[in-house]
N, C-alpha and C positions, 0 to 999 in steps of 0.2 A: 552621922547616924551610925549607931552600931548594930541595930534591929536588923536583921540578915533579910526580912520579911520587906523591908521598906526600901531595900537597893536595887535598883533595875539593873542587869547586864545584858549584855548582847554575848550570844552564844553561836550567833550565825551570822553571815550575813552572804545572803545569792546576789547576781549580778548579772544583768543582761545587757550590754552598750554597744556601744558602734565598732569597742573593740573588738567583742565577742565576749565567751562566757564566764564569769567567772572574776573575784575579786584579783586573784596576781594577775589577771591577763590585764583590766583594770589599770592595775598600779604600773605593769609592766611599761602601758601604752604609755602612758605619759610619763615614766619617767624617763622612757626615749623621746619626751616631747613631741611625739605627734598628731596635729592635729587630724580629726576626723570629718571637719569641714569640705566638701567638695561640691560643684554646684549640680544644682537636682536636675533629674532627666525624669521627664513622660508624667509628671504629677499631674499637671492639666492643662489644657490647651492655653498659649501664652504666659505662663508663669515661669518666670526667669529667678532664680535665687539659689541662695547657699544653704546648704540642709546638711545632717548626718546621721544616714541609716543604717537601721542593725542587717550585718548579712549573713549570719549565720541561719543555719536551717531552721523554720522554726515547728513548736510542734504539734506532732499530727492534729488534725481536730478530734473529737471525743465522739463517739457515734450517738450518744444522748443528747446531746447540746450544740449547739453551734456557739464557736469559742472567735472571737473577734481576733486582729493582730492585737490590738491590749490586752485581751486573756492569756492570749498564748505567751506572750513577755511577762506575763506577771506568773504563770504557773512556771512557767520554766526559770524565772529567776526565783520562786520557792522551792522549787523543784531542787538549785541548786545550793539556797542556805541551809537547809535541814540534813547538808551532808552526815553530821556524825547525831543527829537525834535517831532513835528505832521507833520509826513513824509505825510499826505495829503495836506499839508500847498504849495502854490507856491512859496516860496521861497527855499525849501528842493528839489521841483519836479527839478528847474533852478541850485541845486547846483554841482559842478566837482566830480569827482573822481581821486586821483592820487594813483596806487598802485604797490607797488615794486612785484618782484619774480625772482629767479635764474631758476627755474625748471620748473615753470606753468603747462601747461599739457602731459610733460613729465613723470609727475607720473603714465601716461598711459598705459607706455609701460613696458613691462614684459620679463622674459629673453628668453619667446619661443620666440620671434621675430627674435632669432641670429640663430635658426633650419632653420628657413623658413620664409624669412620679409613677401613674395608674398602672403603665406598662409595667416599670422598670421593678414595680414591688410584682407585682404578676406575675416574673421571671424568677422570684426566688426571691425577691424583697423582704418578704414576709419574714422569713427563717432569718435572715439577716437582721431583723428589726429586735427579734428576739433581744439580739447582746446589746441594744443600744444604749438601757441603763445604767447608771456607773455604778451602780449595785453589783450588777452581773462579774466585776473584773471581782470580786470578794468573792463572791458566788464560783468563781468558774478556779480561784484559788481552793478554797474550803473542797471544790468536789474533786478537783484533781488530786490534792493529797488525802483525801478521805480524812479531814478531818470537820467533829461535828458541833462543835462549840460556838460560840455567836462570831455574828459573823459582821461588819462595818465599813459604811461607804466614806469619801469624805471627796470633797469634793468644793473645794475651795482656791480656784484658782493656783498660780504657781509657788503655794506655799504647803501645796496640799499632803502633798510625799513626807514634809517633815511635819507638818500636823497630827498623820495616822499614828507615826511614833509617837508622839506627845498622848494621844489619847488613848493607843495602847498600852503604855506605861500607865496612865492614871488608869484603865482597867485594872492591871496587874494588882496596885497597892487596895483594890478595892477587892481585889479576891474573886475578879469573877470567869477566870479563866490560869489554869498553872503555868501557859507557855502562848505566845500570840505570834501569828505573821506579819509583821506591820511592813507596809511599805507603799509604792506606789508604781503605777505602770503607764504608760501614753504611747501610743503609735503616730506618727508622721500620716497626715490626709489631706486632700485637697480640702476639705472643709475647715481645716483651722489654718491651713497656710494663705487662703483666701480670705478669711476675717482676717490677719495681720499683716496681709498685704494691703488692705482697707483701711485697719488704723495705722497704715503710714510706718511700721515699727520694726520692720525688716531691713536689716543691711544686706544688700544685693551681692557683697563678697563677705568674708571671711568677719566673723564681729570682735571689735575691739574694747571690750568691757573697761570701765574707768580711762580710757583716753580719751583727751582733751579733742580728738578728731574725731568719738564713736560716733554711726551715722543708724545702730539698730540691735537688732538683736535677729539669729539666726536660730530654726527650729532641731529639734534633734529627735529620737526617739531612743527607748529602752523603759530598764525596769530594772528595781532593787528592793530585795525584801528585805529586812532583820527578823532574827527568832532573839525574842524578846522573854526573860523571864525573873523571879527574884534571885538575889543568891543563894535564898536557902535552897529554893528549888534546884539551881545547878551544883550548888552543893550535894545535894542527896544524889541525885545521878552522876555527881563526877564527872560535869561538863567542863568543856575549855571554856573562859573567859577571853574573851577577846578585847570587851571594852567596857566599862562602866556608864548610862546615862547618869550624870550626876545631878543635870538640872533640865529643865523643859519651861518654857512658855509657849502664852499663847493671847497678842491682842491682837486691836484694830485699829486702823485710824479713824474710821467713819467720817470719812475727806470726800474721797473722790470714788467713781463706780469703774474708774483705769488709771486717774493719774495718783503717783503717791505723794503722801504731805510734804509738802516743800521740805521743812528741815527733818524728815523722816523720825517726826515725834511718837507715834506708835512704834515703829521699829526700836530706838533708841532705850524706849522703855519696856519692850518687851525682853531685848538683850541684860535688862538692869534686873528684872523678874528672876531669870532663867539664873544667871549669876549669884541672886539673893538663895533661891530656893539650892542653888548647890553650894552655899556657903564659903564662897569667893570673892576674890576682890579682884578689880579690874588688870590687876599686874600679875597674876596668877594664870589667865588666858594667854597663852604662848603664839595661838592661831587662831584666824578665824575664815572660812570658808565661806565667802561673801555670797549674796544675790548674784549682784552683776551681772546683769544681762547687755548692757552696752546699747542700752536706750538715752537719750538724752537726760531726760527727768529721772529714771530710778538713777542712775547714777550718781549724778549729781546729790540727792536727797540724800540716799544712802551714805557716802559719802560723812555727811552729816551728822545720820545717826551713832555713828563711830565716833566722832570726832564729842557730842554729846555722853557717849554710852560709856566711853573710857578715859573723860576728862580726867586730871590729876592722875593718870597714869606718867608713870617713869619715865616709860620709853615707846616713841609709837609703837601701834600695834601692826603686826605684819598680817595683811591681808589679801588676797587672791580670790578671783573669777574664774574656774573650773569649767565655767561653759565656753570661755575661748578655746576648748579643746572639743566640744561634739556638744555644743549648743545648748540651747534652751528646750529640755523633755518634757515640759509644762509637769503635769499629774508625778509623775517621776523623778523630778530635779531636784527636790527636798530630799529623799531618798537613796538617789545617788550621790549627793553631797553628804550626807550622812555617814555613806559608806567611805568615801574619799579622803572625808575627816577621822574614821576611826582609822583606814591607813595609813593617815599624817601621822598618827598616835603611835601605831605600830612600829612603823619607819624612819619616824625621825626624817623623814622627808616632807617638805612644804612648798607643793608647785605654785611656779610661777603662773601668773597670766598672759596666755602668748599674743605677741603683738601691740604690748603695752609701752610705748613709744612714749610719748607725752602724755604724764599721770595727774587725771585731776589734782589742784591743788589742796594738802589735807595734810597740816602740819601734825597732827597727832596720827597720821595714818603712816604705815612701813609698808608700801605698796610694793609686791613681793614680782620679780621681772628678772629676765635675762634666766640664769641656771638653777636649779634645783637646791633649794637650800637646805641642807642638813644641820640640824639643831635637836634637842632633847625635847619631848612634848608631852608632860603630863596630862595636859589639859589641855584643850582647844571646844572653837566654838563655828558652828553649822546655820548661816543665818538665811530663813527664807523668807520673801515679799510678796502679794500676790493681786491680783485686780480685787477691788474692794475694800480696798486697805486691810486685809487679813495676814496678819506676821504670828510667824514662829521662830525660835529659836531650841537649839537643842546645844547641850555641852555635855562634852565626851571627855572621860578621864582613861588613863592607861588601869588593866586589870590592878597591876598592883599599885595605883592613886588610893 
């Protein structure tokens, strides 16, 4: 494509993780490999498990609204990508927000609510109920940075973070906003660590993504925006380029309502989509920034759809699981992986998956283990899975791809 109108880049990207703030803190944390896994204290009476919280201050509440922990992780991780935009400027005031979340302000609620719901909203419930919508984490982005262009929830399971990119991008070529926040935000709650303590899907220590021993997946929280815009647009302002969206999909399986299709045939062909629409072939993909949550079944499946997705490639592809460092962010994990992946691009760095002992078998796959692999990265590829069979993929090119 030469149309400077029809090229999405990223011009920003904030970060809010278990490291603290900020994309080099980020990059920093893992490339000293470590993880953020430790096990959880005082979530709720009897719940034993591995989790990875953000502990950085976080910020103030707004005295208009009441701002959930998901709000507040998602404006603080805008807060930080629009470093070098002049958010006084009217083109930043006119620009969208698209932001994912599984939880929003559900983070609100606490386990007295199961004594006495009547009471417990009695006490200030109410004002809390406010942020419950996953509207509200868009909402509560758009008003912190004062901007006034439309504004988009999404809200699709753990593929959702890299979904909002995808549809922020297809606003973009549609013209209906000059610059977008897209990202995604989740907080750690007793309410979602209790559903996946339920469906059984928790590893009680530290999770091992694609090992042949993994026994779950472990929660995490945070938040990653991107400022998303054309080239011509950061051309005209003399933005920095950081990474190019070169391709984006977006299917389903229409399988299962949690588990994914055995040979992860929607995933596979969505990876085929996103490849098609950025005019690549499967030996072009350098990385790919897997799901991998270290559940039995995605695994496994996944697995598969690689092995599918880049048949008649050359040489396997080198792959990694990014949540054996601070877990599975549900609404946020597309997005942070997003951002991970344009660092791999940056860096020429391609982290391993820590704790990956015994690697599913997957002769087309180059399961990336042990040290920090440095290599040249034009290209790579971001891939998310989610309950309902809804997948996305996103591929990221270096500025000058």
């Amino acid at each position: 494509m030469t149309d400077l109108q029809k090229i999405i880049v990223v011009t920003g990207v904030g970060v809010v993780s278990p490291y603290g703030i900020g994309l080099d803190c980020l990059q920093e944390g893992m490339l000293s490999g470590k993880c953020c896994l430790t096990p959880a204290k005082d979530v709720y009476p009897g719940f034993e498990g591995t989790t990875a919280p953000v502990s950085v201050p976080l910020l103030a509440e707004e005295s208009n609204s009441r701002y959930s922990r998901t709000d507040r992780l998602a404006a603080m991780a805008a807060r930080d990508a629009v470093t070098g935009v002049d958010c006084e400027s009217a083109l930043f005031r006119e620009s969208g927000v698209v932001m994912a979340s599984t939880v929003a302000g559900l983070t609100e609620i606490d386990p007295e609510i199961a004594q006495d719901p009547a009471a417990w909203y009695r006490r200030g419930g109410l004002k809390r109920a406010a942020s419950y919508p996953v509207a509200h984490v868009a909402d509560a982005v758009g008003d912190h940075m004062g901007i006034h262009g439309p504004r988009c929830a999404v809200s699709v399971a753990c593929a959702s973070g890299a979904m909002a990119i995808a549809l922020a991008a297809n606003l973009l070529l549609d013209g209906v906003a000059p610059m977008i926040l897209a990202g995604g935000s989740d907080a750690l709650c007793p309410f979602t660590l209790s559903g996946f303590t339920s469906l059984q899907a928790l590893d009680p220590g530290p999770c091992r993504p694609f090992d042949q021993n993994r026994k779950g997946l472990n929660l995490g929280e945070g938040a990653a925006v991107l400022v998303l815009e054309t080239l011509a647009e950061a051309k005209a302002r003399n933005a920095r380029v950081l990474a190019v969206l070169r391709g984006w999909a977006m299917t389903n399986d229409a399988f299962h309502p949690t588990a994914p299709h055995q040979q992860g045939g929607g995933l596979a062909e969505c990876m085929r989509l996103a490849m098609e629409m950025a005019e690549v072939g499967c030996d072009e993909i350098g990385y790919v920034n897997a799901h991998g949550t270290g559940t039995p079944l995605n695994d496994v499946a996944e697995a598969s759809a690689y092995e599918t997705a880049f048949r008649g490639r050359a040489r396997p592809i080198p792959v990694s699981s990014t949540k054996s460092y601070f877990g599975h962010c549900l609404g946020a994990a597309g997005a942070l992986e997003a951002a991970i992946t344009i660092t791999a691009i940056r860096s020429g760095a391609l982290f391993p998956t820590l704790r990956l002992a015994d690697p599913i078998e997957s002769p087309g796959v180059d399961w990336l283990r042990g040290e920090v692999r440095r290599q040249p990265l034009p290209l790579a590829m971001s891939a998310s899975a989610g309950f309902g069979g809804s997948n996305t993929v996103l591929i990221f090119g270096s500025a000058g791809a």
